[in-house]
CHARMM-style PDB file with segment names, atoms N, HN, CA, C and O in Angstrom:
ATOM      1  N   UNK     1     -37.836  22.904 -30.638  1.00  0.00      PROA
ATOM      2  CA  UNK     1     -36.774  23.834 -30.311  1.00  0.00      PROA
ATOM      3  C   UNK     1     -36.997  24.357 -28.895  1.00  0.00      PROA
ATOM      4  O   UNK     1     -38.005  24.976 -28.552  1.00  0.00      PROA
ATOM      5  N   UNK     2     -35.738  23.987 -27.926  1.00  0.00      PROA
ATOM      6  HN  UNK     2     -34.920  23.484 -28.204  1.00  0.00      PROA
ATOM      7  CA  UNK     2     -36.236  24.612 -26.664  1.00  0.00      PROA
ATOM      8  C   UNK     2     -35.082  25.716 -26.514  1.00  0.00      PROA
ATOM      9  O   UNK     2     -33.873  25.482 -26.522  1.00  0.00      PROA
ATOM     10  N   UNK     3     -35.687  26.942 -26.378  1.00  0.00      PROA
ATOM     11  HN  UNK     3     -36.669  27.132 -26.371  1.00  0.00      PROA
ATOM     12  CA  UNK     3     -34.915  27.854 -26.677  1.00  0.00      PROA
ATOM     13  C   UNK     3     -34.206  27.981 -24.586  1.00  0.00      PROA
ATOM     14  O   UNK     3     -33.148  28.609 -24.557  1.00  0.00      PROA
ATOM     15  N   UNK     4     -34.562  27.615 -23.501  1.00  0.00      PROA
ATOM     16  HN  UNK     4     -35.421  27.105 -23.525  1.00  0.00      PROA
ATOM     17  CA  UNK     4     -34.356  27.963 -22.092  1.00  0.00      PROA
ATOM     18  C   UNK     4     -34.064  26.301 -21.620  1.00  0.00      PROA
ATOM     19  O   UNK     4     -34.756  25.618 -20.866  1.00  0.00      PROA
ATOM     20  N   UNK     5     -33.007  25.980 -22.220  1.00  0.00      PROA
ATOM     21  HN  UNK     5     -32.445  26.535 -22.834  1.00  0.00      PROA
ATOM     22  CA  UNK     5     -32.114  24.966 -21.733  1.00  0.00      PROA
ATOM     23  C   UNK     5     -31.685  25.170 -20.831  1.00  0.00      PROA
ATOM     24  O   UNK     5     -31.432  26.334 -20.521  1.00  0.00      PROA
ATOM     25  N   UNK     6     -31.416  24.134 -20.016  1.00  0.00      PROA
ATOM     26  HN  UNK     6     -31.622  23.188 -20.268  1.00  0.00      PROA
ATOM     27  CA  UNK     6     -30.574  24.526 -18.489  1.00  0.00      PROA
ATOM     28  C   UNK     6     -29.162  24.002 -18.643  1.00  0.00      PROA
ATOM     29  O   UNK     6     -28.894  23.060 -19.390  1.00  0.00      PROA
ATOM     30  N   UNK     7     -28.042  24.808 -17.724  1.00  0.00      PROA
ATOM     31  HN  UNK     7     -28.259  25.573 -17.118  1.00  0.00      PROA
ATOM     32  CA  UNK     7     -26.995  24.411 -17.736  1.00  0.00      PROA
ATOM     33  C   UNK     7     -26.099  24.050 -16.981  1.00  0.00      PROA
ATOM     34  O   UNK     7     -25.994  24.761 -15.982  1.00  0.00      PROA
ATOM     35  N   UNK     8     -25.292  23.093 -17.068  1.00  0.00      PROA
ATOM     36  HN  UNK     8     -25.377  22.515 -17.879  1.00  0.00      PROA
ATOM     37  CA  UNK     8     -24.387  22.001 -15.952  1.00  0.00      PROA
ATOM     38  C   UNK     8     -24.122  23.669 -14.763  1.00  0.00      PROA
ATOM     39  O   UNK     8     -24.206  24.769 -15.310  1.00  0.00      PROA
ATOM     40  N   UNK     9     -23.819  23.582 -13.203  1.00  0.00      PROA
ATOM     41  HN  UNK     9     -23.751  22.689 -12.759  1.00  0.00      PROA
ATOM     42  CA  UNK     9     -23.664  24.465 -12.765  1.00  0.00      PROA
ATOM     43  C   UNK     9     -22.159  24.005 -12.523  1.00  0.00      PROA
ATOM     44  O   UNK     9     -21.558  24.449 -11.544  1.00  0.00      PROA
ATOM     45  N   UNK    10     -21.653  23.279 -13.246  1.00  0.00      PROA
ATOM     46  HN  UNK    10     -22.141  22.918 -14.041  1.00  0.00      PROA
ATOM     47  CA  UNK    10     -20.281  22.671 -13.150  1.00  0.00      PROA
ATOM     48  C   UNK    10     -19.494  22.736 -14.419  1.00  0.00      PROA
ATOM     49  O   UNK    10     -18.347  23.112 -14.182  1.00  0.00      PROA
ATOM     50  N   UNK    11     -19.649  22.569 -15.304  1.00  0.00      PROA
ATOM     51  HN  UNK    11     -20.581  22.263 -15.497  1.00  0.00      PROA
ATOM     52  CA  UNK    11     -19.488  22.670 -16.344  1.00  0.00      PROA
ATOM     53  C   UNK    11     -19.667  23.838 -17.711  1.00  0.00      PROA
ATOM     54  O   UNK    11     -18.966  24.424 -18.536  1.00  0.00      PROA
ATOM     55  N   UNK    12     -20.948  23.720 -17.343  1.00  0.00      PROA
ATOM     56  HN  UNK    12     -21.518  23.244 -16.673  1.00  0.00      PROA
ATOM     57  CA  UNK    12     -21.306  24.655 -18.372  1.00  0.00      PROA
ATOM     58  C   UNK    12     -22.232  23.786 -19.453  1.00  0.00      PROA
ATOM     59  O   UNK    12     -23.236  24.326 -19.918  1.00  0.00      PROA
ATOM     60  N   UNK    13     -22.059  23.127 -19.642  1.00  0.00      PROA
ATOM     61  HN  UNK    13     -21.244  22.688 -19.264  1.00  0.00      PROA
ATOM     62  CA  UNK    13     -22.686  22.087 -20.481  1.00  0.00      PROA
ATOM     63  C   UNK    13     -24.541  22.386 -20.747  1.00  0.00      PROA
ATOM     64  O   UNK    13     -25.366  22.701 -19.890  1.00  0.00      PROA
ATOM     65  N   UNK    14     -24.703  22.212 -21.847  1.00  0.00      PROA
ATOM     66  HN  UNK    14     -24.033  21.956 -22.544  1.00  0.00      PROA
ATOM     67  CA  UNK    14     -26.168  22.251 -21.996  1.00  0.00      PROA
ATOM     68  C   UNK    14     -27.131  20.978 -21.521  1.00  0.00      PROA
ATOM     69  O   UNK    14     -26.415  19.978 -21.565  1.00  0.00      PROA
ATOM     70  N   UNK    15     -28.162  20.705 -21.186  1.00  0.00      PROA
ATOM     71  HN  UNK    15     -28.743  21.518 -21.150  1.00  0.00      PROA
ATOM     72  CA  UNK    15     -28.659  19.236 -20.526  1.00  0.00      PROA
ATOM     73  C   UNK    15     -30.347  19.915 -21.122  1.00  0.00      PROA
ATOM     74  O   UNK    15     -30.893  21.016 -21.047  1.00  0.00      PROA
ATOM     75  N   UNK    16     -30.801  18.283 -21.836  1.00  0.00      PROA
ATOM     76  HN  UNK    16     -30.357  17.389 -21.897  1.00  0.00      PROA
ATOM     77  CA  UNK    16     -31.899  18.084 -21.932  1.00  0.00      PROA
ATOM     78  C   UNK    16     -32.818  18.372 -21.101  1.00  0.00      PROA
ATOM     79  O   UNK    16     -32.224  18.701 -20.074  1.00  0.00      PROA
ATOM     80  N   UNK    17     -34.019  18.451 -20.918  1.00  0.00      PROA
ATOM     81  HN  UNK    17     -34.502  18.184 -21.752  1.00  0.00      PROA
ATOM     82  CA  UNK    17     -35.114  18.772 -19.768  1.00  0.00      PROA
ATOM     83  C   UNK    17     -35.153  17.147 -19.542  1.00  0.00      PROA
ATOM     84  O   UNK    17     -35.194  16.300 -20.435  1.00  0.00      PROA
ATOM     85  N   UNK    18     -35.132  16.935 -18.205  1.00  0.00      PROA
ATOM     86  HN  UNK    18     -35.099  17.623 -17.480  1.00  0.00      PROA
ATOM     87  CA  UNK    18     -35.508  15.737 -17.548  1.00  0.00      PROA
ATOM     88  C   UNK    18     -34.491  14.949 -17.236  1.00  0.00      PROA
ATOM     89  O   UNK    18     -34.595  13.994 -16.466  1.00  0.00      PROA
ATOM     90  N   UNK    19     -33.203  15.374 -17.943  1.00  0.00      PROA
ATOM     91  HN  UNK    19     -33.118  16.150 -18.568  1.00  0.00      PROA
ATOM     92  CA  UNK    19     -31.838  14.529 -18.167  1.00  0.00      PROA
ATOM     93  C   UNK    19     -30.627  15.152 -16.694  1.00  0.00      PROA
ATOM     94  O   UNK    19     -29.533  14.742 -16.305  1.00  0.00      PROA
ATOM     95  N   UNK    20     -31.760  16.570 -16.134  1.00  0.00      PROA
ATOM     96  HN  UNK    20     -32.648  16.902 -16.450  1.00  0.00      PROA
ATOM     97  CA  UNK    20     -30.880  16.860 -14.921  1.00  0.00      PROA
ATOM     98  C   UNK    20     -30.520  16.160 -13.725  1.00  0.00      PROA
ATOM     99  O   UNK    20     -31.115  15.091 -13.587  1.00  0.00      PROA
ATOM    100  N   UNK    21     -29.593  16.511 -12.694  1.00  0.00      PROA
ATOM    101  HN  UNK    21     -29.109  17.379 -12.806  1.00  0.00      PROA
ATOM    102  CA  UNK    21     -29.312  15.712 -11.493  1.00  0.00      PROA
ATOM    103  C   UNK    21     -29.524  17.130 -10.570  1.00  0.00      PROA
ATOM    104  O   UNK    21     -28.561  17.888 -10.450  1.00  0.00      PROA
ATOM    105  N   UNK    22     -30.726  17.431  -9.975  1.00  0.00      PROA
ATOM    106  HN  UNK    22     -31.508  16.815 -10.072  1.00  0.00      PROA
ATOM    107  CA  UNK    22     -30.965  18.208  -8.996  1.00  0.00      PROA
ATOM    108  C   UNK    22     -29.929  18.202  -7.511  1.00  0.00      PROA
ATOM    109  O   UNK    22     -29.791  17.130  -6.922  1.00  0.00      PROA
ATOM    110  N   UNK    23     -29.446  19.080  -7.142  1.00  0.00      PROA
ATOM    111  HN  UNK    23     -29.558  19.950  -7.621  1.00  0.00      PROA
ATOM    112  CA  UNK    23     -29.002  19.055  -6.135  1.00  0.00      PROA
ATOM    113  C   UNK    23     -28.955  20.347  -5.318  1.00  0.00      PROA
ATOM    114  O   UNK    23     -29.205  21.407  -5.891  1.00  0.00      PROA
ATOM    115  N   UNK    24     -28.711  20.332  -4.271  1.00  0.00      PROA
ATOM    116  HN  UNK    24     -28.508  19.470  -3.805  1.00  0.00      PROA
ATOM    117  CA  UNK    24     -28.839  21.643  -3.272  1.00  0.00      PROA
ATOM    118  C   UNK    24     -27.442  21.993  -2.569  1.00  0.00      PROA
ATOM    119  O   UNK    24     -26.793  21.425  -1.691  1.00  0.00      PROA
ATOM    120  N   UNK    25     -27.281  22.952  -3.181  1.00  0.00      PROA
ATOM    121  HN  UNK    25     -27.809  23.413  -3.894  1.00  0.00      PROA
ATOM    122  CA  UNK    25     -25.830  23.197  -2.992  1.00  0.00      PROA
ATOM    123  C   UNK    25     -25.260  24.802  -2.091  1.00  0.00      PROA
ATOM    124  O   UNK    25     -26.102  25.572  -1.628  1.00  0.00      PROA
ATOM    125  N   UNK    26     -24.310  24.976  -2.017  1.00  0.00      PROA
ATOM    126  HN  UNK    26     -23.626  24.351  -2.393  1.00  0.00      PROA
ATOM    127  CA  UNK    26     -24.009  25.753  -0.979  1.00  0.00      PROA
ATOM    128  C   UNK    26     -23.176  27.245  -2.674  1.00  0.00      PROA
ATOM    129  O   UNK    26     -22.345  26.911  -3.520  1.00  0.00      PROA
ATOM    130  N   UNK    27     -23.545  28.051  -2.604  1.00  0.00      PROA
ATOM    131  HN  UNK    27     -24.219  28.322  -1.918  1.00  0.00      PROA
ATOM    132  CA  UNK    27     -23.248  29.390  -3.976  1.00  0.00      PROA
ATOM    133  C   UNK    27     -22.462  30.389  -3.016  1.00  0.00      PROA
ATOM    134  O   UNK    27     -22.974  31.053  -2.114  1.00  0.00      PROA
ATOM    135  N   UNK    28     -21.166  30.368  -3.371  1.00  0.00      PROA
ATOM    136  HN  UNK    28     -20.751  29.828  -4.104  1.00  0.00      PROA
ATOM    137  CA  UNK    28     -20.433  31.642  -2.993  1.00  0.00      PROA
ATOM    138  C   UNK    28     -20.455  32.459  -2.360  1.00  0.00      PROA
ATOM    139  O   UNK    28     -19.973  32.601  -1.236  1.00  0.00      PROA
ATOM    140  N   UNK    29     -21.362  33.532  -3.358  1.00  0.00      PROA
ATOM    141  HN  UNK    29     -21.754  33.417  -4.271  1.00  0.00      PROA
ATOM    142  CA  UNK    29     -21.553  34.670  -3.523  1.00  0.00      PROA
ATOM    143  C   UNK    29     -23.496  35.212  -2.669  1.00  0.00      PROA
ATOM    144  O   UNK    29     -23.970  36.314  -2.393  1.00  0.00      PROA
ATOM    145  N   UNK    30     -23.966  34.009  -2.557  1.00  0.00      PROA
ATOM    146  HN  UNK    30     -23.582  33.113  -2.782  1.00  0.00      PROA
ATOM    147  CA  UNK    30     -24.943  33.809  -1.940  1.00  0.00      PROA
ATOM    148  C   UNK    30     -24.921  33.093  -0.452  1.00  0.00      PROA
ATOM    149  O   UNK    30     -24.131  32.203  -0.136  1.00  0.00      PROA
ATOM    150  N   UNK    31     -26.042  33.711   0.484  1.00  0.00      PROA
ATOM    151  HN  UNK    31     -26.683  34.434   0.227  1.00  0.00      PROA
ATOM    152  CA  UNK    31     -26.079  32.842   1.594  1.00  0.00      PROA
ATOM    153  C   UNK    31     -27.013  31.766   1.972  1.00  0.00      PROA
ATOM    154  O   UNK    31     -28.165  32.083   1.674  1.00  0.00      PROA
ATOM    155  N   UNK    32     -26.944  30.879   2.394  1.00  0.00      PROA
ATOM    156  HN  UNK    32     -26.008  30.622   2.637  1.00  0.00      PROA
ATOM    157  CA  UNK    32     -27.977  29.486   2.084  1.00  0.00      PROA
ATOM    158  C   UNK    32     -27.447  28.320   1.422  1.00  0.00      PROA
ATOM    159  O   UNK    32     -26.280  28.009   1.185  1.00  0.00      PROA
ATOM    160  N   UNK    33     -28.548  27.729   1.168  1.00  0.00      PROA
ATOM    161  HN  UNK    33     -29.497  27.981   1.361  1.00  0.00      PROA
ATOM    162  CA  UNK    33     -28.188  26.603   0.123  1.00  0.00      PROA
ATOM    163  C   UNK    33     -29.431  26.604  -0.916  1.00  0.00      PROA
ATOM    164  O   UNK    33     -30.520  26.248  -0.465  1.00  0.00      PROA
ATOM    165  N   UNK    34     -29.338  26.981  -2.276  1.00  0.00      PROA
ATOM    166  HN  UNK    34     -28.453  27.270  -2.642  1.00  0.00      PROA
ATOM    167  CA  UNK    34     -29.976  27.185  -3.417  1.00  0.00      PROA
ATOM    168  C   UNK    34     -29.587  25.652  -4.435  1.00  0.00      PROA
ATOM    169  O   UNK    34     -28.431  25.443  -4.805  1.00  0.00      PROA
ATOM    170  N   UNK    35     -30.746  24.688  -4.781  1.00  0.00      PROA
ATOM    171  HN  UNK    35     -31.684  24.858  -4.481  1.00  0.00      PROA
ATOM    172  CA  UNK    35     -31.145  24.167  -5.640  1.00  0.00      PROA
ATOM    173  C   UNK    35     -30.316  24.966  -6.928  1.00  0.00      PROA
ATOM    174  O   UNK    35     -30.362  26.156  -7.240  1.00  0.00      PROA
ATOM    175  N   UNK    36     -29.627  23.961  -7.477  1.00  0.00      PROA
ATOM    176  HN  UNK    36     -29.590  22.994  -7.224  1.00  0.00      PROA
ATOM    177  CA  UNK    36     -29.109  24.004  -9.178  1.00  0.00      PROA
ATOM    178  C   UNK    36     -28.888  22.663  -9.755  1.00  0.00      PROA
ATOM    179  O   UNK    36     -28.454  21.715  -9.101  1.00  0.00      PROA
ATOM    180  N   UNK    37     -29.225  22.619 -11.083  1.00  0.00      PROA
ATOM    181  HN  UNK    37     -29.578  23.389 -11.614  1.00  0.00      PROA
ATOM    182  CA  UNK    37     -29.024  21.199 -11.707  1.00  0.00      PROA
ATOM    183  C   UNK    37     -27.721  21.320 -12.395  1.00  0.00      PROA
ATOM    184  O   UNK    37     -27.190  22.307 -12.903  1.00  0.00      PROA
ATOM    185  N   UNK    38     -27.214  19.746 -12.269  1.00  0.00      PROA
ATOM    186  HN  UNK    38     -27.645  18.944 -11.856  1.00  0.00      PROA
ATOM    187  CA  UNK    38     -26.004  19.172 -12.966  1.00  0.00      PROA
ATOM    188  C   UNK    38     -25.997  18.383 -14.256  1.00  0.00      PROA
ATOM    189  O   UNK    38     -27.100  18.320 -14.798  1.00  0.00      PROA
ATOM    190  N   UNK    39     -25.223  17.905 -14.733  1.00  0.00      PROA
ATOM    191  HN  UNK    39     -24.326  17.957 -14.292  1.00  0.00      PROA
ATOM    192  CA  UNK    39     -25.087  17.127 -15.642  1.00  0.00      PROA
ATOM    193  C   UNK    39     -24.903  15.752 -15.342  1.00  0.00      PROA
ATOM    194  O   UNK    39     -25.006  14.772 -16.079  1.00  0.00      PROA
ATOM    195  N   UNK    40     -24.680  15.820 -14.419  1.00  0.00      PROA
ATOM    196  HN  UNK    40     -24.596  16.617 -13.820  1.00  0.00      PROA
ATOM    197  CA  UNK    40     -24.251  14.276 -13.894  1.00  0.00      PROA
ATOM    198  C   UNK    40     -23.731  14.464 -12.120  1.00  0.00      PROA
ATOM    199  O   UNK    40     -23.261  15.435 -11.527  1.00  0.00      PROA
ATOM    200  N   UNK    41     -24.054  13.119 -11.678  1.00  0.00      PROA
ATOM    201  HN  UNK    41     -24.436  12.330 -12.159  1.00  0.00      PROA
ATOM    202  CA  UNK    41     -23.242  13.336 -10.184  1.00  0.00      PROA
ATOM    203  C   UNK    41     -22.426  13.517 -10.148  1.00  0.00      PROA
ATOM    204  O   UNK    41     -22.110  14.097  -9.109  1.00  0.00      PROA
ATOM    205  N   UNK    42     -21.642  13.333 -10.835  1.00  0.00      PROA
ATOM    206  HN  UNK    42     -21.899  12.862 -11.679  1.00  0.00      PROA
ATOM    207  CA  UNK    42     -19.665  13.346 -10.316  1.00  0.00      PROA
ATOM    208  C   UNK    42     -19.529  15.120 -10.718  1.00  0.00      PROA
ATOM    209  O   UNK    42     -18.530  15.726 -10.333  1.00  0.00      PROA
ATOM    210  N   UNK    43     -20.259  15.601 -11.247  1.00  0.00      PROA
ATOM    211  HN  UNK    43     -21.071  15.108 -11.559  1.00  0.00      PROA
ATOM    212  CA  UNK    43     -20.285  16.679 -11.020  1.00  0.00      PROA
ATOM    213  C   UNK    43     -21.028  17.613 -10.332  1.00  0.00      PROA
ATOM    214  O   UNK    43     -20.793  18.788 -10.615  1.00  0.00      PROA
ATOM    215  N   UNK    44     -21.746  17.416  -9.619  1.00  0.00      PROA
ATOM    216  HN  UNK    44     -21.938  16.462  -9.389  1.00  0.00      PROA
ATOM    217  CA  UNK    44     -22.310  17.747  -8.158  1.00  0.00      PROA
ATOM    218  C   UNK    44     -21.502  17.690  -7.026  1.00  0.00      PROA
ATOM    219  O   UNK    44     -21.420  18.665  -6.279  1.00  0.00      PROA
ATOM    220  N   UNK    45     -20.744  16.396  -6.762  1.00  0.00      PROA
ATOM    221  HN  UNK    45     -20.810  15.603  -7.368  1.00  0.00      PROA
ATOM    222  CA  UNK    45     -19.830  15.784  -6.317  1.00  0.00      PROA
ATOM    223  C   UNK    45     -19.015  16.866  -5.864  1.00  0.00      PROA
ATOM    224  O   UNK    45     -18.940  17.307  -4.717  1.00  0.00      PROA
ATOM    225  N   UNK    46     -18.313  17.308  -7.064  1.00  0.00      PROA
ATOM    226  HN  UNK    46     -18.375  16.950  -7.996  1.00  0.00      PROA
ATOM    227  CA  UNK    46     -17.045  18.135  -7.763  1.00  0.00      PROA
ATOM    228  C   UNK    46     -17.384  19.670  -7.626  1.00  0.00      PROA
ATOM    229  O   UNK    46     -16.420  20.423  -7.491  1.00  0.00      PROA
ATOM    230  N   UNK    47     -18.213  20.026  -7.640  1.00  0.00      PROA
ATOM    231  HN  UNK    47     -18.997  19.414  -7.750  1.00  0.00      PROA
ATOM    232  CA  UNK    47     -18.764  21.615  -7.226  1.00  0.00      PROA
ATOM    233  C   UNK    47     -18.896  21.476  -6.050  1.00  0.00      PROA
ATOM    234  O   UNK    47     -18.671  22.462  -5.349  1.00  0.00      PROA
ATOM    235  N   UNK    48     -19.295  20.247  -5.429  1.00  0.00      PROA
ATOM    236  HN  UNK    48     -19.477  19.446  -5.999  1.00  0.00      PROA
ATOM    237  CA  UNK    48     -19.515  20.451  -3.667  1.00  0.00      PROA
ATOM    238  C   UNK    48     -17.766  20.492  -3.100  1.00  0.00      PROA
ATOM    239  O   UNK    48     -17.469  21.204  -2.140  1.00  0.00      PROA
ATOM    240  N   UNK    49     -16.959  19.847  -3.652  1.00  0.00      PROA
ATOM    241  HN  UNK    49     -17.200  19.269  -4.432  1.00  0.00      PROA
ATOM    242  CA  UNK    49     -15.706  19.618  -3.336  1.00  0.00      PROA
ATOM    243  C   UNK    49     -14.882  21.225  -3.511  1.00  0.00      PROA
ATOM    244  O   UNK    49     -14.050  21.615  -2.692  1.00  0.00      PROA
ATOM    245  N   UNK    50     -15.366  22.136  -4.906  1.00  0.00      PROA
ATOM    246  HN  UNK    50     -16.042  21.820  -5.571  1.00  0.00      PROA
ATOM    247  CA  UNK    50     -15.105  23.019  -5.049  1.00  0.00      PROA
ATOM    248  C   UNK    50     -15.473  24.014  -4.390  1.00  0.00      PROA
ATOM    249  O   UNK    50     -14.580  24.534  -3.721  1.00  0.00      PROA
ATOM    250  N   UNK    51     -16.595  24.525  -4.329  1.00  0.00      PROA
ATOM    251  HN  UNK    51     -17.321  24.102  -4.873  1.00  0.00      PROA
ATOM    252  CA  UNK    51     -17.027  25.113  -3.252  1.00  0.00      PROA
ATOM    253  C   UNK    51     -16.122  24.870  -1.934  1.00  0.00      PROA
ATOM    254  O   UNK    51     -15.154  25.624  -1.830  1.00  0.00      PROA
ATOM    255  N   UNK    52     -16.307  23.958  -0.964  1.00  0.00      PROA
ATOM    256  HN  UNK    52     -17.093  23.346  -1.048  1.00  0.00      PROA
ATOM    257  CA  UNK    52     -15.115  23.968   0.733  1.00  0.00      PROA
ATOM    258  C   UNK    52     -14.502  24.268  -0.004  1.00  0.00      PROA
ATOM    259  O   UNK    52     -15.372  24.779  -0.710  1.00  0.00      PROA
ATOM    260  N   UNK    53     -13.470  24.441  -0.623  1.00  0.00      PROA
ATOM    261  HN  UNK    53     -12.764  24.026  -0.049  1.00  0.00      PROA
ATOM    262  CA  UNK    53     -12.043  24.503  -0.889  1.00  0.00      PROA
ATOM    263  C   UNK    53     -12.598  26.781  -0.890  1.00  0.00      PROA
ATOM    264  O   UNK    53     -11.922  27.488  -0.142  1.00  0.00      PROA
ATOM    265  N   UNK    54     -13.326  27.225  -1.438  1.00  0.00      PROA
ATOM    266  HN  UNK    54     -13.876  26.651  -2.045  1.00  0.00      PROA
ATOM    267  CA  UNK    54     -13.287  28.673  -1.545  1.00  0.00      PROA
ATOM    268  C   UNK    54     -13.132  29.713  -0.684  1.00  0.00      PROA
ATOM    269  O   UNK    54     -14.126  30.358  -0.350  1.00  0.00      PROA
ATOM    270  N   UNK    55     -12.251  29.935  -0.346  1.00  0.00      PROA
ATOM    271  HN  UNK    55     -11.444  29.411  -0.617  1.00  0.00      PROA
ATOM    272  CA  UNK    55     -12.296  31.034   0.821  1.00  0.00      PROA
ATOM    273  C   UNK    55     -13.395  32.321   0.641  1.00  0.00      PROA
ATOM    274  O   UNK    55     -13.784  32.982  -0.322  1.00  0.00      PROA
ATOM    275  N   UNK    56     -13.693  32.309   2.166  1.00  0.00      PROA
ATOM    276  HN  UNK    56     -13.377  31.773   2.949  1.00  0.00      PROA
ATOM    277  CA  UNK    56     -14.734  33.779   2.328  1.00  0.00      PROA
ATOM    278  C   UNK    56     -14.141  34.816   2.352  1.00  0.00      PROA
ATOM    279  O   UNK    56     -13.169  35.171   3.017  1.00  0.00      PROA
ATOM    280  N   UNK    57     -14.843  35.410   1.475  1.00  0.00      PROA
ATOM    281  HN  UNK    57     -15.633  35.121   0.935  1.00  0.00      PROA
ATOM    282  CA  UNK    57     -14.649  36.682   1.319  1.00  0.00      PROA
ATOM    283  C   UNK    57     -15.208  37.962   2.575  1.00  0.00      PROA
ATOM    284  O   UNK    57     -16.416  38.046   2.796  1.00  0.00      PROA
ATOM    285  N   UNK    58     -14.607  38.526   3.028  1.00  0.00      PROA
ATOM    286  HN  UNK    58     -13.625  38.458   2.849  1.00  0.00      PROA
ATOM    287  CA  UNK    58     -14.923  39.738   3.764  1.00  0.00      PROA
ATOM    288  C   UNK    58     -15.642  40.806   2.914  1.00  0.00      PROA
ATOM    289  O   UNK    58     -15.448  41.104   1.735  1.00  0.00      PROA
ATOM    290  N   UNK    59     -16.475  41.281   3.761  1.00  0.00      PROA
ATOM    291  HN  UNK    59     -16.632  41.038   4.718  1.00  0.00      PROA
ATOM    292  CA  UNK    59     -17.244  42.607   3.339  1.00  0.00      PROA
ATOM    293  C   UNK    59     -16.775  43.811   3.257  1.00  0.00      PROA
ATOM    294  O   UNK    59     -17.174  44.774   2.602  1.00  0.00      PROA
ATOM    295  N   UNK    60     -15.989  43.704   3.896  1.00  0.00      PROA
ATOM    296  HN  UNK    60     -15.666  42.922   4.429  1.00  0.00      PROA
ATOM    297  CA  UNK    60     -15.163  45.214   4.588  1.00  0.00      PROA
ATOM    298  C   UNK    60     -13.615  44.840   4.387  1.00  0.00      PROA
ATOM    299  O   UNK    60     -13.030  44.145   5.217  1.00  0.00      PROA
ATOM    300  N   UNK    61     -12.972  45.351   3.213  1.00  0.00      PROA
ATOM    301  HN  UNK    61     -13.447  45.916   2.539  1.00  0.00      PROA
ATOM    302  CA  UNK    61     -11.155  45.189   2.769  1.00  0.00      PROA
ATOM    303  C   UNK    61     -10.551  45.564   4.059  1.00  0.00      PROA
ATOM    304  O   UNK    61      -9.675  44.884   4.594  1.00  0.00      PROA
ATOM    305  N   UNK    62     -11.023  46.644   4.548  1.00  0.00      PROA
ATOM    306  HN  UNK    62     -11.735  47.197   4.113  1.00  0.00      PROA
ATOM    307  CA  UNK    62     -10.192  47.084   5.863  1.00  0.00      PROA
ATOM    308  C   UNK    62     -10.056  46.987   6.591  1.00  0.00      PROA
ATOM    309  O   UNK    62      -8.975  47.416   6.995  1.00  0.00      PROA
ATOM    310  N   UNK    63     -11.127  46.217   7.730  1.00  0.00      PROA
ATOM    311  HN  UNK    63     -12.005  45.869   7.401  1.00  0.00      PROA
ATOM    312  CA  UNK    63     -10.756  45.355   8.446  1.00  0.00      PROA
ATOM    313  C   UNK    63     -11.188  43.761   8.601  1.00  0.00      PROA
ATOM    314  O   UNK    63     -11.217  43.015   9.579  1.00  0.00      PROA
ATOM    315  N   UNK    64     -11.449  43.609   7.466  1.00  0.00      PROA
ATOM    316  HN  UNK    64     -11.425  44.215   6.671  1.00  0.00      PROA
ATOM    317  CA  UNK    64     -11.589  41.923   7.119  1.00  0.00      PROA
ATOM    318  C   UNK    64     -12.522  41.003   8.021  1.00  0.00      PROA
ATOM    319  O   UNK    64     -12.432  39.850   8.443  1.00  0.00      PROA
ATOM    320  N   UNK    65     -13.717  42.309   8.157  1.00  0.00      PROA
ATOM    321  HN  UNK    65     -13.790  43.246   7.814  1.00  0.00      PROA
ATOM    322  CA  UNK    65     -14.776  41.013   8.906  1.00  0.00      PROA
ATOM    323  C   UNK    65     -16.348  41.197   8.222  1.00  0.00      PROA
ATOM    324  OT1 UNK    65     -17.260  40.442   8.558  1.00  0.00      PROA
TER     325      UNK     65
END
């Protein structure tokens, strides 16, 4: 029983230990690029595709920089 499964960062999906696709990816809400595992490439792929597409968010509503 492995109770600290890891999960698709695309999906959601649960993934075996060893069955991940490591990749280094670019997070939102974070600055850098932070390591998360996938379920598969085409979904690495597909979060990298998702991600460009996200507009930045401003810090400041009021004057938007």
């Amino acid at each position: 029983m492995n109770l600290l499964k890891r999960k698709c960062t695309y999906c959601g999906k649960k993934i075996n230990k060893g069955e991940e696709v490591w990749e280094k990816v670019k997070i939102p809400e974070f600055i850098g690029i932070r390591l998360r595992a996938f379920c598969s490439k085409e979904h690495a792929e597909l979060y990298k595709k998702y991600v460009k597409g996200t507009p930045k968010t401003s810090s400041c509503p009021r004057c938007g920089i």
